[in-house]
N, C-alpha and C positions, 0 to 999 in steps of 0.2 A: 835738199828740198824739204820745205817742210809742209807737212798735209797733218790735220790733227783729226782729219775723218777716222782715219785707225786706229784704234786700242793699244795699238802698240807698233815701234818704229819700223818701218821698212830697208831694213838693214838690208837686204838683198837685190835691191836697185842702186842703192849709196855704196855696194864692196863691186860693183859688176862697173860703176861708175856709171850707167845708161839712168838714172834717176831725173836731169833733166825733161827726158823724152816723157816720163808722167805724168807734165805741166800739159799735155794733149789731151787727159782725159778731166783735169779738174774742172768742176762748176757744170758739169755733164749731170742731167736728168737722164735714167735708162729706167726702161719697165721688161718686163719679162711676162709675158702671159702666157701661164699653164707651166705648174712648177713636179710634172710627172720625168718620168725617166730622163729625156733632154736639157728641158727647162731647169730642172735642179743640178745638175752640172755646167750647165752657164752661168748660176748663181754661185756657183764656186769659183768662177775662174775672173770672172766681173768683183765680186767683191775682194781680189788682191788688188784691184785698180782703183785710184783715188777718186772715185767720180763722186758728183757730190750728194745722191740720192740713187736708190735702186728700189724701185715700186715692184709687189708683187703682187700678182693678180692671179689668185684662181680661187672655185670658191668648191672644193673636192675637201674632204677629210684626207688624211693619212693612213691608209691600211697597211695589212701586212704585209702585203706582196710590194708595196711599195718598197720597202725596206729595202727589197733584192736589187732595186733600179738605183737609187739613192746613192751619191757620194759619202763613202767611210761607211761605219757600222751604228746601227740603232738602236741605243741600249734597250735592256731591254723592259726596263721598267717602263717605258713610254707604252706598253703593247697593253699596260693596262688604259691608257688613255681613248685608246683608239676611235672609242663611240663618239669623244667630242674633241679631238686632237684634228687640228684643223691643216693642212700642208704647209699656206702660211707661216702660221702659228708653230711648226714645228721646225721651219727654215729659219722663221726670222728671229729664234731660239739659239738656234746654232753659229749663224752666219752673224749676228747683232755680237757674238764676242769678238770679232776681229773689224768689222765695219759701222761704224755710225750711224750710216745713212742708211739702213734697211726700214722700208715701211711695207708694211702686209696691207693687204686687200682681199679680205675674204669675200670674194663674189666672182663670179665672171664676169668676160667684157662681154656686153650685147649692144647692139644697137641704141638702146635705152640709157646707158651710160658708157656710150666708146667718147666721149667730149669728156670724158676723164682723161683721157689719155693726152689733151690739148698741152701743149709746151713743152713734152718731151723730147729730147733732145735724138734719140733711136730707140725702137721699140723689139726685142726679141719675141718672136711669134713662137710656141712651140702646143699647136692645140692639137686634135686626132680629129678631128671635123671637122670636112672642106666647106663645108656650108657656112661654119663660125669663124673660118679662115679669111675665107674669101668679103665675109661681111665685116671683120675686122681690116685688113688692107684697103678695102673699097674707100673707108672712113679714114685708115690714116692719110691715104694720098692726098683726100678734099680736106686733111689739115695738114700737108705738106709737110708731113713727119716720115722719115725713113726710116726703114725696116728692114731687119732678115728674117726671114721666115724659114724654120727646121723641118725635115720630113725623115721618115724612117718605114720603109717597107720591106716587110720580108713576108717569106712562101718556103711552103716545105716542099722540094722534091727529090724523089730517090732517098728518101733519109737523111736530106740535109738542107740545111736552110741556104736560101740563097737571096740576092735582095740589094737592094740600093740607098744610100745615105746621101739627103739630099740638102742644100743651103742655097738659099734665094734670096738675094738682096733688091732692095724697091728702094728710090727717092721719086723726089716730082722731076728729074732731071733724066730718069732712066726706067720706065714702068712699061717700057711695049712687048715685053718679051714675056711679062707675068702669065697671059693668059695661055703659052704656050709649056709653063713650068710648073707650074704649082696647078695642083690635083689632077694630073697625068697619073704620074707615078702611085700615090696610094689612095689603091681602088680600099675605099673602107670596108668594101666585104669580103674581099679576098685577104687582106691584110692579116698574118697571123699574129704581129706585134699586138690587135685589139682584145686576145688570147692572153695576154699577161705573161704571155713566155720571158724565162729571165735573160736578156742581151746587152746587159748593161754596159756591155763594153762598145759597143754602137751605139747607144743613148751618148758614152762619152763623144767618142768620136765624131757625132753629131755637133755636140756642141763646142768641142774644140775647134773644129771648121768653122762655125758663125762664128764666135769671139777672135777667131785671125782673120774673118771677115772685115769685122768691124773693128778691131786695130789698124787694118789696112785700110779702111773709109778713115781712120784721123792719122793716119799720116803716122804711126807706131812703125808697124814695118814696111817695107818698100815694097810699093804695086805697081807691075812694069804691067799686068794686064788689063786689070780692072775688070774683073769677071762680074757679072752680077751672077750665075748661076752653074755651079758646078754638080756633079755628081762623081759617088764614089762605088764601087759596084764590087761585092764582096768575093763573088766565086772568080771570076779575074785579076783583084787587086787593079784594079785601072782608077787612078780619079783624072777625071777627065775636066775641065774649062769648057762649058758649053758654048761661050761665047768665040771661043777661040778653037773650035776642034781638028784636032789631028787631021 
């Protein structure tokens, strides 16, 4: 297969021999909005796939605690930048040596410009505000653009955290469950994740779950269920298929 989006050959789909299967993802528009602890490990694992554009949309600076949530390590010279070092601008830095197609958007999506998002192909949601949440989904569905949406809520008690990792999938073909999924589980005041505690390994795990979501929406790997919305629950280890449950 040949894709000239990458900087450099995909030698690890052409030796596995599975390299046809990423003729599913080419000519693919994908946006990501909110590129914090979730959203920048979906922009990791998205940008190994051929697709032909990945728009990124938040309009945050870069801090230090960022760093801790962040895929790989962040030199450190960047930490002189930090006052005008934009998230964007510091992804589309990193992730632009191995993909093509990476475009920043330093702003948020609001209301006022969600008709940017028009002709996207799927949309990753990963925002901490069910109000900018839910005003975002409202808008892709009246443009008939599907979506996963990320959640991550955690709580300390007895000295330990405890909490739920959550993926929500939306098309115009399947959206009646939404109201009973998303912004249930994180209450933004009780939320200790809005703390900046470092859990990065849940931010991963977050977004590993939506991007086997959404390989599973193009037909990558085999979906005997077709969940649009699971949960993973950490002091149990249970991930459970909400559409399907035990």
């Amino acid at each position: 297969m040949k894709n000239d989006i990458f900087k450099y050959p995909d030698t690890n789909s052409s030796r596995a021999k599975i390299d046809y299967l990423n003729y599913k993802f080419e000519n693919q528009k994908i946006a990501i909005i909110g590129l914090g602890g979730t959203g920048s490990y979906i922009l990791d694992f998205v940008s190994k796939t051929p697709v032909k554009e990945i728009h990124l949309f938040d309009g945050d600076t870069f801090q230090l605690h960022n760093a801790f949530r962040a895929p790989g390590a962040t030199p450190t010279d960047k930490f002189d930048e930090l006052d005008r070092l934009t998230k964007v601008g510091y992804y589309f830095e990193i992730y632009s040596n191995i993909h093509g197609g990476i475009i920043p958007h330093h702003k948020y999506v609001t209301k006022e410009n969600i008709e940017n998002l028009s002709g996207f192909d799927l949309v990753f949601i990963s925002v901490d505000s069910n109000t900018a949440r839910s005003e975002i989904i409202n808008n892709l569905l009246s443009m008939n653009i599907a979506f996963i949406d990320v959640g991550l809520g955690v709580k300390i008690v007895d000295d330990h955290l405890i909490g739920t990792v959550r993926v929500t999938a939306g098309t115009n073909l399947k959206n009646d469950h939404l109201a009973d999924r998303i912004g249930s589980m994180e209450n933004e005041e009780e939320n200790e994740y809005s703390t900046n505690i470092q859990i990065a390994e849940l931010n991963c795990l977050n977004a590993v779950l939506a991007v086997i979501k959404w390989k599973k929406i193009n037909g990558f790997y085999q979906d005997l269920k077709e969940e649009h919305n699971s949960l993973f629950f950490i002091n149990t280890n249970k991930l459970i298929n909400e559409d399907f449950a035990a």
